[in-house]
C-alpha positions as CSV (number, residue, x, y, z in Angstrom):
1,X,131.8,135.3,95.6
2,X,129.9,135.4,92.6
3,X,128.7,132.9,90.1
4,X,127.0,132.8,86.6
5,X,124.5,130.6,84.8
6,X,123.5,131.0,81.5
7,X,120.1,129.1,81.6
8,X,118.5,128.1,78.1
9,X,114.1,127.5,78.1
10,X,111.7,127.3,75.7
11,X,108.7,129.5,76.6
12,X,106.3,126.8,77.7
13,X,108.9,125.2,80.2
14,X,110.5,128.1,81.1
15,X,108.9,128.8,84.6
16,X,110.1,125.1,85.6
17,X,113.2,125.6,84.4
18,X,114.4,128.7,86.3
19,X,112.0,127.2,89.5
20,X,114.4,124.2,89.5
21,X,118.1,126.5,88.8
22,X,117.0,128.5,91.6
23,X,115.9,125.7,94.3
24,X,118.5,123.7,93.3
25,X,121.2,127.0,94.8
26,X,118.7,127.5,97.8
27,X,119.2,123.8,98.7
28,X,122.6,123.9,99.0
29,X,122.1,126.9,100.9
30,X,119.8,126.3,103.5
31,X,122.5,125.3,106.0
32,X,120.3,124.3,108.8
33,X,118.0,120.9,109.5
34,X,115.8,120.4,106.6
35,X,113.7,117.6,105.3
36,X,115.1,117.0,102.0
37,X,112.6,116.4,98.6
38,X,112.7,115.9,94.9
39,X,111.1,117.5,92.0
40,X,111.4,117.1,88.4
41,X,111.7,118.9,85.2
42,X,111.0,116.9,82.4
43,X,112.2,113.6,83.5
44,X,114.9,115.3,85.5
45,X,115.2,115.1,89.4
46,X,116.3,118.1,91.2
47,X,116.2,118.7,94.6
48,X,114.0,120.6,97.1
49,X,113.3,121.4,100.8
50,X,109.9,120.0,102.0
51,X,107.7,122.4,104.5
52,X,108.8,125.9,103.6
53,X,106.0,127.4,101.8
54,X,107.0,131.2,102.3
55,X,110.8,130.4,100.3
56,X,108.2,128.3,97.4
57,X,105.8,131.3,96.9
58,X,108.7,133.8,96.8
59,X,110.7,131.5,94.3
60,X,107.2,131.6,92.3
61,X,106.3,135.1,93.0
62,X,110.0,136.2,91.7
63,X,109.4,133.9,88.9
64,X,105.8,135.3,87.7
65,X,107.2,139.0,88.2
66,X,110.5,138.2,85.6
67,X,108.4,136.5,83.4
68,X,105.9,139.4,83.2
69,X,108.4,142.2,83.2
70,X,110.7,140.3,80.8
71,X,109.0,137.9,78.7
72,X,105.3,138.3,77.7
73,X,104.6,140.5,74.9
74,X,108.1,140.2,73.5
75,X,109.6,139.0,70.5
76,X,111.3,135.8,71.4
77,X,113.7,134.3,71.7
78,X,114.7,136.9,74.5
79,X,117.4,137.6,77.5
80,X,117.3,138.5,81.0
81,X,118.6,138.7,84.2
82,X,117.8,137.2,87.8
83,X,119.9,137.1,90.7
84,X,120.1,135.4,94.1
85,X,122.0,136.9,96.8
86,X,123.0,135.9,100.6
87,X,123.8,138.3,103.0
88,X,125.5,138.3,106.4
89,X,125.0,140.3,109.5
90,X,128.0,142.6,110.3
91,X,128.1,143.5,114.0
92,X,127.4,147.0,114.5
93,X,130.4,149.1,116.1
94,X,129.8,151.1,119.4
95,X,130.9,154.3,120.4
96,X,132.4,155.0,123.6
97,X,130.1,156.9,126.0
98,X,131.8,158.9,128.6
99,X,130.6,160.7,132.0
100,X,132.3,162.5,134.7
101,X,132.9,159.2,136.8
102,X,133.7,156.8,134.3
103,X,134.1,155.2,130.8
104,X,132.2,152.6,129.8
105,X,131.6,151.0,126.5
106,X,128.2,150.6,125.4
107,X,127.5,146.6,124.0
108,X,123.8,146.1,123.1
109,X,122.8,142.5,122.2
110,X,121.5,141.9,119.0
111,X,118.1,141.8,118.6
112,X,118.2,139.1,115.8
113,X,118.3,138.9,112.2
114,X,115.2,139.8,111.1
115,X,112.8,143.2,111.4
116,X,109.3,143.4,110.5
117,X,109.0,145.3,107.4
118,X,106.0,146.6,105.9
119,X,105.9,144.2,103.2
120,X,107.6,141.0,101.9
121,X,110.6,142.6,100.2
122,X,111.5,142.8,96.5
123,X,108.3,145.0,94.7
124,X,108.0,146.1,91.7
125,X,108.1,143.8,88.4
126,X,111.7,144.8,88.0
127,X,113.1,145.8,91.1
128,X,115.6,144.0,93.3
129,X,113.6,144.4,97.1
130,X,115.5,144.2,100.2
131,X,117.2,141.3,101.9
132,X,114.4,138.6,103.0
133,X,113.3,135.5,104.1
134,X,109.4,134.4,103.7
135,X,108.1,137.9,104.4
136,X,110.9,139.6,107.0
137,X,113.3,142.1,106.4
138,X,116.7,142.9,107.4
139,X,118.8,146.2,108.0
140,X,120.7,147.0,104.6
141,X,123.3,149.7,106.7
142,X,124.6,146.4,108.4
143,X,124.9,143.8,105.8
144,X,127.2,142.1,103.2
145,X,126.8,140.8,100.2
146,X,129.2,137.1,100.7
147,X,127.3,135.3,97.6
148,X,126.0,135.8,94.2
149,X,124.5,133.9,91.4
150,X,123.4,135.8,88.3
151,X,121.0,133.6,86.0
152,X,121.4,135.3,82.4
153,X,118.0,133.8,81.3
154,X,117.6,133.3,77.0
155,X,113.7,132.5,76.5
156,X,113.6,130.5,73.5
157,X,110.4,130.6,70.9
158,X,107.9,128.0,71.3
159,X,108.5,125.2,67.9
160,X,105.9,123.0,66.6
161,X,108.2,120.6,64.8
162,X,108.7,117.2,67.4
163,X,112.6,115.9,66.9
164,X,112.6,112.0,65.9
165,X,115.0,110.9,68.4
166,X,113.2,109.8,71.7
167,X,114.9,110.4,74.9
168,X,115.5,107.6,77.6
169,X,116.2,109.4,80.8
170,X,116.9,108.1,84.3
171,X,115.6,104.5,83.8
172,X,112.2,106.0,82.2
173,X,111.2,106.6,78.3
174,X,110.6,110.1,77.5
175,X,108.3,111.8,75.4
176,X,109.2,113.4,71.5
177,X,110.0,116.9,72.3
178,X,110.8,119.9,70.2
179,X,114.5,120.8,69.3
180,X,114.0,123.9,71.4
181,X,112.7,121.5,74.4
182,X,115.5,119.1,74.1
183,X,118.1,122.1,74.5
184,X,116.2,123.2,77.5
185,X,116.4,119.8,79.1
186,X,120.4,119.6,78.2
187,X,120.9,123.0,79.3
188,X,119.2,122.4,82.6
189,X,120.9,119.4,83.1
190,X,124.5,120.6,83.1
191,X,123.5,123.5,84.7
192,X,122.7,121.4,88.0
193,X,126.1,119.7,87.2
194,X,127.6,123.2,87.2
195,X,126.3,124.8,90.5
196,X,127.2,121.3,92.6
197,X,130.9,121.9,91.5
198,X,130.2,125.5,92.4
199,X,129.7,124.8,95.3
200,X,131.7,121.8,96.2
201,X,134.7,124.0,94.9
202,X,133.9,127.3,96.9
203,X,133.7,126.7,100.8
204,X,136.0,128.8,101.8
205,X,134.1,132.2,101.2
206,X,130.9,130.9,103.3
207,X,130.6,133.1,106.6
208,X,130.7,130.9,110.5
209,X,126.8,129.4,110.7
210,X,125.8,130.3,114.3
211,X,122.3,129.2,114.2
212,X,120.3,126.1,113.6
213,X,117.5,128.3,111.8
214,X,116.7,126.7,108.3
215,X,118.2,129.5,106.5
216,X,120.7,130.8,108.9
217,X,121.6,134.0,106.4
218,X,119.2,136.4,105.0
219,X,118.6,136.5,101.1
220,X,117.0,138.2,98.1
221,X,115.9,137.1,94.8
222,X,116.5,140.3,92.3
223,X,115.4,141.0,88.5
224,X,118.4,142.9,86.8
225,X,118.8,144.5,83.3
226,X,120.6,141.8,81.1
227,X,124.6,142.3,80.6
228,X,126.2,142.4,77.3
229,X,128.2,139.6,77.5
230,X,127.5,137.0,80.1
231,X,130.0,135.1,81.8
232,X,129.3,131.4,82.6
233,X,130.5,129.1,85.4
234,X,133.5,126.1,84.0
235,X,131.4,123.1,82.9
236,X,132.7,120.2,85.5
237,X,134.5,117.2,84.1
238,X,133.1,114.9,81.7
239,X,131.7,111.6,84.4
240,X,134.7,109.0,84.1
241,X,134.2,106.1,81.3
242,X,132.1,103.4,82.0
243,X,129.6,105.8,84.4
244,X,126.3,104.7,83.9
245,X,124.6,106.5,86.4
246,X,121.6,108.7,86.1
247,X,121.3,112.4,87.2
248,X,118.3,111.2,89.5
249,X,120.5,108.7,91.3
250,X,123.2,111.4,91.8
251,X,120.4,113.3,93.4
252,X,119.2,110.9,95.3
253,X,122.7,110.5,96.5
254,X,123.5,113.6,98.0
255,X,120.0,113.6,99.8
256,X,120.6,110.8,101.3
């Protein structure tokens, strides 16, 4: 199954921006027990897992490396590519082995997901890297890919000029923000709308969860050369008339 986000940020919250996209798609993939956290962008609550350090630094390693490879020393504004991907063990089939007295087949239990590798994955300021979770590696020759989100990234140029308009968000008052800031804020906003209908529409695709591991399926974070024409996810419905509820108390509601 695959999904697209087309993900709008001015340069100076840009970082934050895709940091939130992409933890915002881990947490509703992260199928085992977790202890549940929020984080915000700009007034916005998003969610996050507490006490996985490894999956953080990645996110921010991934995040450095697209913004390095991508973004600095470029004319803005700018497009890109990330992906996310999870990956699914596929049992390995077994040859018969024969001898003069008998035939037996030969059934070796699996060792587990993960193998050590020699480094953390994904290298390379543009490269993809192998399948990965914190710094373990997995077998490419016996996995599948069962889920995609591409993140066609637009970097926006960084504006001096401050809108009039002052934005009241989730209960609090807001600062005066750039045009280019305000569309960055809207843009993140529906896109954590969009990936919670994603994924409340799609179940059927996910593979059997046989473990109680925090991340029960493997998964890389990838930096791909930007497509000509993007396609995006189907905005959910408008919220019914009279909704007064906040994006941080939806949050807050599916955490709990």
């Amino acid at each position: 199954m695959e999904f697209s986000i087309d993900l709008v940020g001015e340069r100076s919250v840009l970082r934050e921006s895709i940091k939130g996209v992409i933890w915002t798609i881990f947490f509703n993939r992260l199928f085992g027990p977790i202890q549940p956290q929020t984080s915000e962008f700009l007034n916005i609550t998003y969610p996050q897992v507490a006490n996985q350090p490894e999956l953080d630094a990645m996110i921010d390693d991934k995040i450095n490396r697209y913004i390095r490879s991508c973004v600095n020393a470029r004319k803005l504004p700018v497009h890109g590519v990330m992906s996310i991907q999870f990956l699914d063990q596929v049992p390995k089939k077994r040859k018969a082995s024969t001898n003069t007295a008998t035939t037996t087949t030969t059934t070796r239990k699996s060792s587990g997901w993960f193998s050590r590798g020699s480094g953390s994955g994904g290298s390379g300021g543009s490269g993809g890297g192998g399948a990965e979770a914190g710094n373990e590696a997995i077998d490419e020759e016996n996995v599948r890919v069962w889920e995609t989100w591409t993140l066609n990234i637009e970097c926006l140029p960084i504006e001096e000029r401050i809108t009039n308009r002052r934005r009241e968000t989730h209960g609090a008052r807001g600062y005066n923000h750039s045009h280019a800031v305000e569309v960055s804020m809207q843009n993140f906003e529906m896109n954590l709308l969009r990936i919670y209908d994603a994924v409340e529409r799609e179940r059927d695709h996910v593979p059997p969860i046989t473990t109680l591991e925090v991340a029960p399926f493997a998964y890389r974070i990838n930096i791909l050369p930007s497509p000509s024409s993007p396609a995006t996810l189907t905005p959910p419905p408008p919220p019914s008339a009279g909704e007064e509820e906040g994006w941080g108390t939806y949050i807050k509601k599916i955490l709990d």
